[in-house]
C-alpha positions in Angstrom: -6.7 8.1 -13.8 -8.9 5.3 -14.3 -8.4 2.8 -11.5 -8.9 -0.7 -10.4 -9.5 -2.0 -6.8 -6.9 -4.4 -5.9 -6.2 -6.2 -2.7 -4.0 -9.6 -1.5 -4.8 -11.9 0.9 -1.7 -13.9 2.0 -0.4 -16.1 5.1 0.7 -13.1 6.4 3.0 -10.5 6.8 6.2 -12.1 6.0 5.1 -11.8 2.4 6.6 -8.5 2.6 9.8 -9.7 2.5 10.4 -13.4 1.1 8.6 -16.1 -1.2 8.3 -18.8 1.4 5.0 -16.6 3.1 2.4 -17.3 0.3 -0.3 -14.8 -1.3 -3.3 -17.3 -1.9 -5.3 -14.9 -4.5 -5.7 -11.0 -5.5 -9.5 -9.7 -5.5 -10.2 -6.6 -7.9 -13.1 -4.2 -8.0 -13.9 -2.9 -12.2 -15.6 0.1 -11.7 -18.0 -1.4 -14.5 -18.2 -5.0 -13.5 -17.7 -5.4 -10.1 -15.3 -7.8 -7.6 -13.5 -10.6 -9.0 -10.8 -12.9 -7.7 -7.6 -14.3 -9.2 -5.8 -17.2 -7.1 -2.2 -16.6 -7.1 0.3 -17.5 -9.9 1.4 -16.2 -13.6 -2.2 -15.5 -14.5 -2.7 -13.7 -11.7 1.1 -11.6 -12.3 -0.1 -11.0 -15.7 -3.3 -9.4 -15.0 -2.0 -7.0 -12.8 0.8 -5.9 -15.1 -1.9 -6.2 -17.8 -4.0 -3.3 -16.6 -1.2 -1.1 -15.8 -0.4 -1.2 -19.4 -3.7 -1.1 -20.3 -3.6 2.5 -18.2 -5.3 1.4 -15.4 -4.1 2.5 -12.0 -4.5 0.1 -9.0 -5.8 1.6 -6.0 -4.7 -0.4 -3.0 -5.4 0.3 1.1 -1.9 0.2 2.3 -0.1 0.2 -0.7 3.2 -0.1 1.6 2.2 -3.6 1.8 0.4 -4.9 -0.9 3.3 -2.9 -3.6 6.1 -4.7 -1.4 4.1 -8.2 -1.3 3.4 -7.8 -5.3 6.8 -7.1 -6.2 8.7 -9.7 -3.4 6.5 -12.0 -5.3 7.8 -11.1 -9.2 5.1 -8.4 -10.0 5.9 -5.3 -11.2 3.7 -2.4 -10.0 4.2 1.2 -11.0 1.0 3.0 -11.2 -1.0 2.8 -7.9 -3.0 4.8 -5.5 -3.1 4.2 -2.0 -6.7 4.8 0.4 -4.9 4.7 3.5 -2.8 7.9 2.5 -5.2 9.9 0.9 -7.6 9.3 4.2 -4.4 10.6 5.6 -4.3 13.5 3.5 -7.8 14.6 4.2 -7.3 13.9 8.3 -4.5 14.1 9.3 -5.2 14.3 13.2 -3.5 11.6 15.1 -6.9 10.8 16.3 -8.3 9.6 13.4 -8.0 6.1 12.4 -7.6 5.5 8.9 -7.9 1.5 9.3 -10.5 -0.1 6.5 -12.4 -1.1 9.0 -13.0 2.4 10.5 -13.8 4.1 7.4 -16.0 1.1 5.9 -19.3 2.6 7.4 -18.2 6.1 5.2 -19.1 4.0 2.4 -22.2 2.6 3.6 -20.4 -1.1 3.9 -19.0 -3.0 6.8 -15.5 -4.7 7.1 -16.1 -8.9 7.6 -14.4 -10.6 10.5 -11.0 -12.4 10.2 -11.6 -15.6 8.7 -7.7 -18.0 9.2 -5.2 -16.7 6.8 -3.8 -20.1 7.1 -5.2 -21.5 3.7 -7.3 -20.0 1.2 -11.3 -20.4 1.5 -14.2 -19.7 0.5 -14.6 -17.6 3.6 -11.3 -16.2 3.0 -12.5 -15.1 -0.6 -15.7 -13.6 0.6 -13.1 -11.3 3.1 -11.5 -10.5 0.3 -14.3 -9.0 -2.3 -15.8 -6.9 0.6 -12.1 -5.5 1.4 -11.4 -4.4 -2.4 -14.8 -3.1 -2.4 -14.8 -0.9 0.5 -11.0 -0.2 -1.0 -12.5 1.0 -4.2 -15.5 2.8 -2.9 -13.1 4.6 -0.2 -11.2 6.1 -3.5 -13.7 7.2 -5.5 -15.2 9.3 -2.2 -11.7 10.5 -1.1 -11.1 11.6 -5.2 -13.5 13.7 -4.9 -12.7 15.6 -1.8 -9.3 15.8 -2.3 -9.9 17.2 -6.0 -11.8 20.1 -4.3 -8.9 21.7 -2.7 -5.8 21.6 -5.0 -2.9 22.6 -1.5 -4.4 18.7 -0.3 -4.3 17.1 -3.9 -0.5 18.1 -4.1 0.6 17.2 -1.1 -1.1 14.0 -1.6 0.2 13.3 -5.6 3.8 15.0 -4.0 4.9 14.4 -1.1 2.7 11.0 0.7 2.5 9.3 -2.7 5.9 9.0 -3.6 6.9 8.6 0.3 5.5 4.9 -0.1 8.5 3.9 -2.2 10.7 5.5 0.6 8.4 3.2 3.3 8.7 0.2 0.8 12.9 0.6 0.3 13.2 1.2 4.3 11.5 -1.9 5.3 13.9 -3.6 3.1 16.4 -2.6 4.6 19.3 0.5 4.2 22.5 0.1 2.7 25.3 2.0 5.1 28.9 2.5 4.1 30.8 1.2 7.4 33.8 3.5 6.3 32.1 7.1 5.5 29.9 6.7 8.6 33.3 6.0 11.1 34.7 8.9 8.9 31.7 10.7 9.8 31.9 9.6 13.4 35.5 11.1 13.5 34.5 14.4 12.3 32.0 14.8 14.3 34.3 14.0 17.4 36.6 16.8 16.5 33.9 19.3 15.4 32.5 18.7 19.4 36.0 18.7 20.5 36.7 21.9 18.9 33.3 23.7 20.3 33.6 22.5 23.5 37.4 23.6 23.7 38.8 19.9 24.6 
């Protein structure tokens, strides 16, 4: 798919789960035209919906996050790729850390340091650009390798890609029926009483 680099700054995590935890502006990387930023708000909403039905993908490091982030915020988000799980994919050694800033130097660039994530900068927006362009660059490079062996591209597109959703719904929360899991408790209790002859 055709894809667009796409990352979020915000005041933190807690924009994972509730409004009051603001995203200050998205920053995109156009494989034609380069980084761009859009502070936060409709316009902002309506881009990224915008490309999606334009066919564009959105390729995200950590889409656990940002997808979560977009959609506590009223953005819907349905086509996306995620850098952190195909560098996963490709390395999947416990050992290998598959942080933006370690894989940066892969693509000849270099992560910034922390400006505050208290208010939105200059600084901040700087931070920004180089993260969606190492983002983009890391998926164009791990596209390619994974293409090459089909057994990596499927677990990739199969199983870790649509996991996120399960990661996204789990931090949420999980819904649990008090009475089947008591009646589950019960039956359990007699099942061990039965094998263990009490």
């Amino acid at each position: 798919p055709v894809t667009i680099g796409c990352d979020l700054e915000t005041k933190g995590l807690q924009a994972k789960s509730t409004t009051e935890c603001p995203i200050w502006f998205a920053s995109f990387w156009h494989p034609e035209k380069g980084g761009y930023i859009i502070s936060w708000g409709q316009e902002c909403i309506d881009h990224i919906e915008q490309l999606q039905e334009d066919g564009y993908w959105l390729t995200f490091h950590n889409a656990s996050f940002d997808v979560a982030v977009l959609r506590t915020h009223g953005c819907r988000v349905w086509q996306y790729m995620d850098t952190m799980c195909m560098s996963y994919c490709l390395a999947p050694s416990e050992m290998q850390n598959h942080s933006l800033a370690a894989l940066a130097p892969t693509v000849g660039l270099e992560k910034l340091e922390h400006p505050s994530f208290e208010y939105d900068s200059e600084l901040l927006r700087e931070y920004g650009l180089v993260d969606v362009e190492i983002g983009y660059k890391l998926y164009v490079k791990f596209r390619k390798l994974i293409m090459q062996d089909q057994t990596t591209l499927e677990y990739y597109l199969d199983i870790e890609l649509p996991y996120i959703e399960i990661i996204i719904d789990l931090e949420r929360g999980v819904h649990i029926d008090r009475k089947e899991l008591e009646a589950y408790r019960k039956q359990l209790v007699l099942d061990i009483n039965i094998v263990t002859g009490k």
